[in-house]
Structures are given as C-alpha cells and as structure tokens.
C-alpha positions in Angstrom: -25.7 12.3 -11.7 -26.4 15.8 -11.8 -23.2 16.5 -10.3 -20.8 14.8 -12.4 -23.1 16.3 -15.1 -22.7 19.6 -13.8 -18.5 18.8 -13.6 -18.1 18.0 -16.9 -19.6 20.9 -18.3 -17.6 22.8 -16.3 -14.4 20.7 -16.8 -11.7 23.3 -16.8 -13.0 24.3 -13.6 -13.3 21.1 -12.5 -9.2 21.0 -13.0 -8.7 24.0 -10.5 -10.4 22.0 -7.8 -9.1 18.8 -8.3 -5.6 21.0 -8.3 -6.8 22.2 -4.9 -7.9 18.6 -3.8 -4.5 17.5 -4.8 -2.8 19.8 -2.8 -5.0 19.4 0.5 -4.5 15.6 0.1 -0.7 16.0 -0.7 -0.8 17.8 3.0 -2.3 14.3 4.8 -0.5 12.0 2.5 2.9 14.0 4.2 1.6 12.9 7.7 1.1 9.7 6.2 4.7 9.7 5.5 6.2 11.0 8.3 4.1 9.8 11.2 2.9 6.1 9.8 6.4 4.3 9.9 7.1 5.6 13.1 3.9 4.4 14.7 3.9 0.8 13.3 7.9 0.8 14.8 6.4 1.9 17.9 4.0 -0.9 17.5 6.4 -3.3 16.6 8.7 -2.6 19.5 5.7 -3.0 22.1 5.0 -6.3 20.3 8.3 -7.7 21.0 8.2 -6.1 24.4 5.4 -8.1 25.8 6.4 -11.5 23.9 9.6 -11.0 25.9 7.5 -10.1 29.1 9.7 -6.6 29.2 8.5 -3.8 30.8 6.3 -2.2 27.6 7.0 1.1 26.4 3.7 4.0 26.4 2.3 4.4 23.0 3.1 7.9 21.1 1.2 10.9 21.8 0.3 11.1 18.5 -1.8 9.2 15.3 -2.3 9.8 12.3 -5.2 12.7 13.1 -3.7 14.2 15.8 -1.9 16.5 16.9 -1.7 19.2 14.5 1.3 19.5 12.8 4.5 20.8 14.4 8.1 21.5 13.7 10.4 19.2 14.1 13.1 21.1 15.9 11.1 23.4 18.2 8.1 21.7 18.8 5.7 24.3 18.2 2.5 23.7 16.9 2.0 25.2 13.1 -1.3 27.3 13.1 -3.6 26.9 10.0 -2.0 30.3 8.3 1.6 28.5 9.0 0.5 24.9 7.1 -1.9 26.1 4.2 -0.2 23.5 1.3 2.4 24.7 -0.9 1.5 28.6 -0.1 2.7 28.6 3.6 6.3 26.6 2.4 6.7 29.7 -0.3 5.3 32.6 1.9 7.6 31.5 4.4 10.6 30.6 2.4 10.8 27.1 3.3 11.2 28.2 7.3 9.3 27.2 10.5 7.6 30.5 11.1 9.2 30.2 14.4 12.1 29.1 14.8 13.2 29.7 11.3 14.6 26.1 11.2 14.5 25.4 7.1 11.5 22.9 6.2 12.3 19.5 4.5 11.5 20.1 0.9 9.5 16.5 0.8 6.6 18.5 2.1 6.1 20.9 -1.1 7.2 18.4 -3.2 4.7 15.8 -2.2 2.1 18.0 -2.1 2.6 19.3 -5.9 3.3 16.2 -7.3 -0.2 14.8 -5.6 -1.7 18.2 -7.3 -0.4 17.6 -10.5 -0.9 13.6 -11.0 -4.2 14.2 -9.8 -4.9 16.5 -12.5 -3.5 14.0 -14.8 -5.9 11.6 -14.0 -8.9 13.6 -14.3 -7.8 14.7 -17.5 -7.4 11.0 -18.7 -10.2 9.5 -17.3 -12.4 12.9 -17.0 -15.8 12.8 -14.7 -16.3 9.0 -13.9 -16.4 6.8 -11.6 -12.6 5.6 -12.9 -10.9 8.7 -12.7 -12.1 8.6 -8.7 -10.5 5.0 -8.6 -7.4 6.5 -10.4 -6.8 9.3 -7.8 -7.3 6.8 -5.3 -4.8 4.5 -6.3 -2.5 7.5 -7.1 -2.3 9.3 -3.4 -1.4 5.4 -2.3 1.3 5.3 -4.7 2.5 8.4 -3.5 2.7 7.0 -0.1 4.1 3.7 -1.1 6.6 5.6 -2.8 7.7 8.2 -0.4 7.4 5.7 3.1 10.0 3.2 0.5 12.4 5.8 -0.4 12.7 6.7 3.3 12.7 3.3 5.4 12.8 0.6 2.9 9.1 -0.5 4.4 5.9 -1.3 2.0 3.3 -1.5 5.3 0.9 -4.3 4.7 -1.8 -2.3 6.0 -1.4 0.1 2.9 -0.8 -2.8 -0.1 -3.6 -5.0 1.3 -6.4 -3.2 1.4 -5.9 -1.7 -1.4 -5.3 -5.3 -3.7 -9.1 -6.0 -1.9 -10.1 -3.0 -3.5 -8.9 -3.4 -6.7 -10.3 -6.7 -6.3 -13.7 -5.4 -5.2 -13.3 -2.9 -7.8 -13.2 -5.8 -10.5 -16.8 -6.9 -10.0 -18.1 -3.8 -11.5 -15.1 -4.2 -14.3 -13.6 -0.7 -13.5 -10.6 -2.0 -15.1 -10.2 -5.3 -15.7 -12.9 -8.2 -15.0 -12.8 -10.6 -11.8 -11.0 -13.4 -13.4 -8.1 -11.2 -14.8 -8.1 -9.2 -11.8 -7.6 -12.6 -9.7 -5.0 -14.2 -12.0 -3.1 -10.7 -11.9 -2.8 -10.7 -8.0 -1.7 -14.4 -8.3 0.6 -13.8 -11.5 2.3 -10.4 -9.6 3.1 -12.1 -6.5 4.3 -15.3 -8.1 6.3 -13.7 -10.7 8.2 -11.8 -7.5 8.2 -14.8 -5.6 10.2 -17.3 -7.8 12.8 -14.4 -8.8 13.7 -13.7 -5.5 13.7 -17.7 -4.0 16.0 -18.1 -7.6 18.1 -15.1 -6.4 18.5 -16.2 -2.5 19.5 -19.7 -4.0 22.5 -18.1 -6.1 23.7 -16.0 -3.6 22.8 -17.4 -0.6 20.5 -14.0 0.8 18.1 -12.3 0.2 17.2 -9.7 -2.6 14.2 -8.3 -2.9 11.4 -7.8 0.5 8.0 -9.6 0.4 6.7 -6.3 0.5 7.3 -5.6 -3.2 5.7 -8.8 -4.4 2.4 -7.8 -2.8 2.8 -3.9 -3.9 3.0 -6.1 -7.6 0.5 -8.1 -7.0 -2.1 -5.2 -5.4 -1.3 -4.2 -9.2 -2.1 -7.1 -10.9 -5.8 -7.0 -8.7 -6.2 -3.4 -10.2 -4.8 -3.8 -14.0 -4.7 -7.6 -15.0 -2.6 -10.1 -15.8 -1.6 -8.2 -18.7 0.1 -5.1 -17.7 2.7 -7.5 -14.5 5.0 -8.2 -16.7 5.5 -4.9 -18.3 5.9 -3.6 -14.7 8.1 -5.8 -13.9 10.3 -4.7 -17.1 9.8 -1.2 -17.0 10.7 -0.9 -12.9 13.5 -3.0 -13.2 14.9 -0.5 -15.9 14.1 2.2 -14.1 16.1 0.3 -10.9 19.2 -0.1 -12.7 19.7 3.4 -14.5 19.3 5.1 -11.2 21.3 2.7 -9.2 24.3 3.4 -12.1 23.1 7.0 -11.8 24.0 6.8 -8.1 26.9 4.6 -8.3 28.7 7.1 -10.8 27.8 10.3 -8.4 29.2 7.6 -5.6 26.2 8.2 -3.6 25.6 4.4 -3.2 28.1 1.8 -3.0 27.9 -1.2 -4.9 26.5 -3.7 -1.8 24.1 -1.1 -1.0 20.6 -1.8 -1.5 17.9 0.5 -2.9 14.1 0.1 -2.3 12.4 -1.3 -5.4 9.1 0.0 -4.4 9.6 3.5 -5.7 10.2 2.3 -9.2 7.3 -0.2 -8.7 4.9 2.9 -8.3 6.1 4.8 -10.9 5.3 1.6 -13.3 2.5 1.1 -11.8 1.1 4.7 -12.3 2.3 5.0 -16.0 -0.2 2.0 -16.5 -3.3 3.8 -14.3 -2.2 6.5 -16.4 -2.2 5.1 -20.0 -2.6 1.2 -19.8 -0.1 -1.1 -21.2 0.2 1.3 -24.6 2.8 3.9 -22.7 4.6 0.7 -21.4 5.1 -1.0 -24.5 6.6 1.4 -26.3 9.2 2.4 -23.4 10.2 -1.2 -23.5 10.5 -1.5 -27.3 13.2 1.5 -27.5 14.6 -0.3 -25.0 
C-alpha cells in the first residue's frame, strides 16, 4: 500500500516508467509475435507426424526465452546495445548493426504503441489494482492483434487463459460481477456462433474462424454482457471501411479474406479504455 501510495504522489513520474515498462514489454510482446506462430506450426506439424507414424521432425532450437534475438538475414546474435527498444531501431537507422539488412518496422511500432496504450491506461485508471488488469489485457491485445494481422491465427493458448482471468477477475468485481462476467462469455461466443452457422448456411463456407468468437467471448468474461454487442458493431465497422479502404487501393481483392481479430482488439480496447460510453457514441454518428 505504501507503494501505490508512494506512485500516486508521484504520478507524473509514475507515467515515465510505465512509458519505459511499455517499451521493455513491447520488446517481448515482438518475440511473442514472431516466434509463437511458428512454434505452435512446428507443433502442429509434429502432431500430425506421429498420428501418421512419419518419421517426426526435431523441435526448433528456440522458445519463447531463448535465444537472444537475432537478425533474420545473417543470423547474428543482436547484443544488448544492438536491441535496447525503440533507441537501438533509431540509433541504428532501422539496420542490423551487422549486416545492415533494414529491420521490419513492426518492431518499433509495436514497441511504441505498447508504450503509449500503456500510458493510456494508467492515466484512465491511475494506481490500482484495475489499471494493472488493464495493461494486462492490453499487451494481449497487442499480440492478438499483431499474430492476426500476420497468419490469420487467434492461438487458444492466448484467448483462453486470459477469458479464465477475466473470469477470475470477476469474483473480486474488477469490472463487471461473476454473473455478468459469465453471461458475457456465453453471450460473445454465441452471438459469433449463430452468425457464422447463419453465414456458412447462405453460402455454403465458412466466414468467420472460431478463434474470433472466443477472442469475443474472452471479452465478454472481462466487460459484461453489456459492452458484446457494441463490439460486435463497432469492429464490424471498422472491418468494412478498411476492407473498402483496401479494395479501392486494390490491395485486396474482393474474395480475399481479412482477419477480424484486429478490429476485434481495437473494440475491445476502446471499452478497457472508456467502457461502453466511447462506443455508443461512435455507433450513434454512425
């Protein structure tokens, strides 16, 4: 108690930090990214494997801890000076510091957007026990978002656990109280559920992944019954302008999917962010 006593005297210092958090977490959530899909492939391909009695291949040489991070071109492994978050990718003018190879901007960009939604959250929920929730749930979001946008995949080991803990979360009523936090899970999977058996009926395939209706319902066990629908409306908007968006710069074609999951997130953190208040007035100019 002292401490978060000590943290809110001392808010604006507090911000710096979390800002520093942010980015040091933004660094791990990129080897989240990266790494994670193609371990559960590997996974995946080893399952198969042995229900097929094949010969099985080795797992990778690498998890989610180690090794240290390394260019992608020429192998070498980054020392700490080479992978300090956001400074090293500016110092070195987005190059590997040895082969000069240029660096994928998603690592900056993850890293400051984790540094500046964190902040956000502090500042909305200042020192408590909520605002440690909130970043939580943010730096998943992030993951969800980014792991999405690059392999159309919403890993059950990332949703699940974290509907539990929204669900564990709703026996001290961070948010919302056990029953709404149980009738939310159940009301954002359902919802998801009869849309997409509706939509498979009419055209004969499918349209949406089951991985999106338990991303929506990991949100209902965090926010309620209350705030599904509206993030269901408001990423379903934000679905169709950018797939017209892309479909005028012809950078999609018209049978082309795109991930929902992404626009699930960013619904889903506009309501961490500001409840259902934000969300109803986006839909009502709507």
């Amino acid at each position: 108690m002292q401490i978060i006593s000590f943290l809110q005297f001392h808010f604006y210092i507090t911000i710096v930090a979390i800002a520093v958090i942010g980015l040091i977490v933004g660094s791990f959530l990129n080897v989240v990214i990266v790494r994670y899909p193609t371990l559960l492939a590997a996974r995946w391909r080893r399952e198969c494997q042995e229900y097929l009695n094949l010969p099985v291949e080795p797992k990778p040489k690498f998890n989610l801890a180690t090794p240290r991070s390394q260019c992608p071109r020429c192998k070498k492994t980054l020392k700490i000076r080479h992978n300090l978050p956001l400074i090293s990718y500016l110092t070195l003018r987005g190059r590997c510091a040895y082969c000069h190879e240029k660096i994928s901007p998603l690592y900056p960009i993850v890293e400051l957007l984790c540094a500046i939604l964190s902040v956000a959250i502090v500042i909305r929920y200042q020192i408590s026990w909520q605002a440690l929730a909130g970043l939580l749930l943010t730096w998943v979001l992030i993951v969800l978002f980014f792991i999405d946008l690059k392999t159309q995949l919403l890993p059950d080991a990332i949703t699940l656990p974290t509907l539990w803990f929204g669900l564990s979360l709703s026996l001290f009523y961070m948010f919302v109280s056990p029953y709404q936090a149980i009738f939310g899970a159940i009301l954002g999977y359902g919802l998801l559920w009869i849309t997409a058996a509706f939509y498979q009926l009419i055209r004969k395939k499918e349209g949406m992944g089951r991985g999106d209706f338990k991303m929506v319902s990991m949100l209902g066990a965090w926010f309620g019954p209350g705030i599904v629908l509206n993030v269901l409306l408001l990423s379903v908007f934000l679905g169709l302008i950018t797939s017209f968006m892309l479909l005028a710069l012809k950078k999609i074609s018209v049978k082309q999917p795109i991930p929902f999951g992404p626009f699930i997130a960013v619904a889903g953190w506009i309501s961490l962010l500001s409840g259902p208040v934000l969300i109803h007035k986006l839909i009502s100019y709507l």
